[in-house]
C-alpha positions in Angstrom: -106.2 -152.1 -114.1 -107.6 -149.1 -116.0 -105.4 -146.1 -115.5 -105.8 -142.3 -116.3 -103.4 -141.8 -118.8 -101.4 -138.0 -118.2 -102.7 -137.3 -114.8 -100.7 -136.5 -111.9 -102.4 -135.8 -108.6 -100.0 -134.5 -105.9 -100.9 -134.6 -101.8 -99.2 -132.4 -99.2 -97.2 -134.4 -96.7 -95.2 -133.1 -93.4 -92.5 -136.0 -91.7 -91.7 -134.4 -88.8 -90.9 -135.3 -84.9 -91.7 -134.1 -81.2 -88.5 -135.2 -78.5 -89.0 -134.7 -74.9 -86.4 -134.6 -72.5 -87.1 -136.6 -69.7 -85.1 -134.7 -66.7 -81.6 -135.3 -65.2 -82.4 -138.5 -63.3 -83.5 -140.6 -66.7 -81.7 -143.6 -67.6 -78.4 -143.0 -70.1 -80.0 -144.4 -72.8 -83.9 -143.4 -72.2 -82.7 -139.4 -72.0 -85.7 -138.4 -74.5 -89.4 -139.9 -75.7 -90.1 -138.9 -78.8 -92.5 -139.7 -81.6 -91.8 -139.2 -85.4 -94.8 -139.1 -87.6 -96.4 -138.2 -91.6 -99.1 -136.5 -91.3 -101.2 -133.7 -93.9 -99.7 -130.3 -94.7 -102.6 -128.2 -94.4 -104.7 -130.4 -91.7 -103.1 -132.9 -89.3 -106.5 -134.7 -89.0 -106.3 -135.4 -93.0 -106.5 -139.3 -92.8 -103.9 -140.6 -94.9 -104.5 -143.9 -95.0 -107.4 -143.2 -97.7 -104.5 -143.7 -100.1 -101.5 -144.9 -97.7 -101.9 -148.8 -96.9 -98.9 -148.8 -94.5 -95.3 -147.1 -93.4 -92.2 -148.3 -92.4 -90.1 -145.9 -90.1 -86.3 -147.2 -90.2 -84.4 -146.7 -87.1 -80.9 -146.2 -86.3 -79.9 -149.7 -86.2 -78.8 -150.2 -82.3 -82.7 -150.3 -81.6 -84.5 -153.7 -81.5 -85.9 -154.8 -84.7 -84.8 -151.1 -86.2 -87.8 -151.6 -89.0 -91.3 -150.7 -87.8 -94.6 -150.9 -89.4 -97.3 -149.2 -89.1 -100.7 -150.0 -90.6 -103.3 -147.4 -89.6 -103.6 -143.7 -89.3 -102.4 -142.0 -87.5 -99.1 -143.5 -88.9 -96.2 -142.5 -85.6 -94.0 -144.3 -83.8 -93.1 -143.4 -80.5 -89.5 -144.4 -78.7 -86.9 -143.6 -75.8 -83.4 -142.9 -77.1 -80.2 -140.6 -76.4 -79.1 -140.1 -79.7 -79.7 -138.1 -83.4 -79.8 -140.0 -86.1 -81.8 -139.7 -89.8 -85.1 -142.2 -90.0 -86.1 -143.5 -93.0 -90.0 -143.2 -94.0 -91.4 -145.8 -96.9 -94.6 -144.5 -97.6 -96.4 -147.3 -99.3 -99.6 -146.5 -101.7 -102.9 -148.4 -101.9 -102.0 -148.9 -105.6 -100.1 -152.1 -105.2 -98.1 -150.8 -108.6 -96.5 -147.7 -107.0 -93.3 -148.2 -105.8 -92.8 -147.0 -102.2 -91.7 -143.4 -101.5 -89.1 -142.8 -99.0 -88.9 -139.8 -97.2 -85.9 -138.8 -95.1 -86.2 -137.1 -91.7 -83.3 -135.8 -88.6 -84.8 -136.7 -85.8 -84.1 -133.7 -83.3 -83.8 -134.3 -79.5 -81.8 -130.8 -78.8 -82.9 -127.5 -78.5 -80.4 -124.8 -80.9 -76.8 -124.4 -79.3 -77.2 -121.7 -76.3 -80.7 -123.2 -75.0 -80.9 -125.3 -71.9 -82.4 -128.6 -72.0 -85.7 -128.0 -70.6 -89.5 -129.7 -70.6 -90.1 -127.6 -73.6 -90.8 -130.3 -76.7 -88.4 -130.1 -79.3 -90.4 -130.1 -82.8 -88.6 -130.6 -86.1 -91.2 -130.8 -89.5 -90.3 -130.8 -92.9 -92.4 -130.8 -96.0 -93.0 -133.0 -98.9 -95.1 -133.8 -102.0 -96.4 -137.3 -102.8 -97.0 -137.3 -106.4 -99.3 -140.2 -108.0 -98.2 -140.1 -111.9 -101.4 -142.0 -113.8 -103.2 -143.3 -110.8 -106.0 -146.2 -111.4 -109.3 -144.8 -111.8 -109.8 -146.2 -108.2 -107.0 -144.3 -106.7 -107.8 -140.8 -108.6 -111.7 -141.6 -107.2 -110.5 -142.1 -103.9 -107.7 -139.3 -103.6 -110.4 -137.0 -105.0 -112.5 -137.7 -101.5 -109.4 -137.8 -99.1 -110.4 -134.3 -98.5 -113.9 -135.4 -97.0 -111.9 -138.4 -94.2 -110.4 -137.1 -90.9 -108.8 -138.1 -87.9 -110.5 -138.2 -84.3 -108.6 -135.3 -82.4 -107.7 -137.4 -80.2 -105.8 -139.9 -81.9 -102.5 -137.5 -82.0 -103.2 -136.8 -78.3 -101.1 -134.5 -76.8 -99.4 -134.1 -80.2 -102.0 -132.3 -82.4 -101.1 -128.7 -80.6 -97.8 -128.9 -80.7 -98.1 -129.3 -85.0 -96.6 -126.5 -86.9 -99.2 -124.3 -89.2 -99.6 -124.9 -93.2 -96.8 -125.0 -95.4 -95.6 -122.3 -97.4 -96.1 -122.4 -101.5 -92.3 -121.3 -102.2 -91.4 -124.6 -100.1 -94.4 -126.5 -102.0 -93.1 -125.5 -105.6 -89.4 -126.7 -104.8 -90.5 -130.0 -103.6 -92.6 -130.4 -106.4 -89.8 -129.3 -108.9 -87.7 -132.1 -107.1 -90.5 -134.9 -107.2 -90.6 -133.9 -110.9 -87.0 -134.2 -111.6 -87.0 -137.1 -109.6 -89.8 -139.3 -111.9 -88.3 -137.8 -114.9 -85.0 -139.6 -114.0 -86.8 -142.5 -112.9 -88.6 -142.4 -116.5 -85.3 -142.2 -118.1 -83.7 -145.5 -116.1 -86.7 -147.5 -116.7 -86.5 -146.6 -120.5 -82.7 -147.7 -120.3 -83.2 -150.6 -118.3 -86.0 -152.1 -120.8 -83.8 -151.1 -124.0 -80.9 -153.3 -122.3 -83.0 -155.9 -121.9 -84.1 -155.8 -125.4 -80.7 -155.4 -126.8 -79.3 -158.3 -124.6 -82.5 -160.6 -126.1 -81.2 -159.7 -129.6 -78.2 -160.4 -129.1 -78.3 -163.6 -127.1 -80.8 -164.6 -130.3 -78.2 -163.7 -132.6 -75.7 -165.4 -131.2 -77.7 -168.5 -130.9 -78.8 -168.2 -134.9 -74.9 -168.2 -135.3 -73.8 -171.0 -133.3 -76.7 -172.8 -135.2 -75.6 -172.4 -137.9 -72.3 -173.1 -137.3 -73.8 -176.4 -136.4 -75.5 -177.4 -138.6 
């Protein structure tokens, strides 16, 4: 696979979640619906799954089969729960060789201490980068045109209004310092890991020219 050697594309992301409370007579454990989702910074109709092939959404692990996968766009989950908990997001690429990117996010049922519960949605977004470090020629085609591919309104439903507005470029430069820092550490294990492994192979080889001739 032909790759472009010292490119890095980046892609605007937002994880975020919608709760609603579903009044006083609800069930113990149903006491909210809500729906966590990825979706574009800058357009919630972007269609990610020109260079997403799936997502796995992590629950808390006291739900039923707590790992969900989802294979198309728009990639949400919707549930009933009681609780707040953090849900793990594995973003996986259409480049097969890109390790998956996990994204963190608190999912929010409650409004801020001092509001009521009401039938007001509770909306928590955060943002994110996606870097691709020296995509395939394929990929860097096809994330060039993700621009071009968008959602049907009405596959986030009653969602898509409730979206916050684009993200601000202070928030977009720390993410990307962090992604940076991030793949620069990842860089320096990889190296680390590989120079072990050659040191151990010299060594083992060593040792076996030794004991040979020893033997002999």
């Amino acid at each position: 696979m032909v790759r472009v050697r010292g490119l890095q594309i980046e892609r605007r992301l937002v994880h975020g979640s919608v709760a609603f409370w579903q009044g006083p007579r609800a069930p113990e454990t149903k006491t909210h619906r809500w729906t966590v989702y990825v979706r574009g910074a800058s357009d919630p109709l972007e269609d990610l799954s020109v260079y997403i092939r799936k997502v796995e959404f992590v629950l808390h692990e006291s739900f039923s089969d707590p790992v969900r996968v989802v294979t198309q766009a728009p990639f949400c989950l919707t549930e009933y729960g009681w609780g707040e908990f953090e849900i793990i997001i594995r973003l996986f690429p259409l480049d097969d060789a890109k390790k998956p990117v996990e994204l963190y996010h608190p999912l929010r049922l409650f409004p801020p201490p001092g509001q009521e519960l009401s039938e007001k949605p509770v909306v928590s977004e955060h943002a994110d980068v996606l870097v691709f470090v020296e995509p395939s020629t394929e990929l860097e085609r096809t994330l060039r045109e993700a621009d071009t591919k968008r959602l049907a309104p009405e596959s986030w439903g009653s969602l898509l209004p409730l979206f916050g507005g684009d993200l601000k470029e202070v928030e977009i430069d720390d993410l990307r310092k962090v992604r940076q820092a991030r793949e620069r550490v990842r860089q320096q294990i990889e190296a680390l890991r590989q120079e072990y492994e050659t040191l151990t192979k010299e060594l083992e080889r060593s040792q076996a020219q030794t004991l040979h001739r020893h033997l002999s």
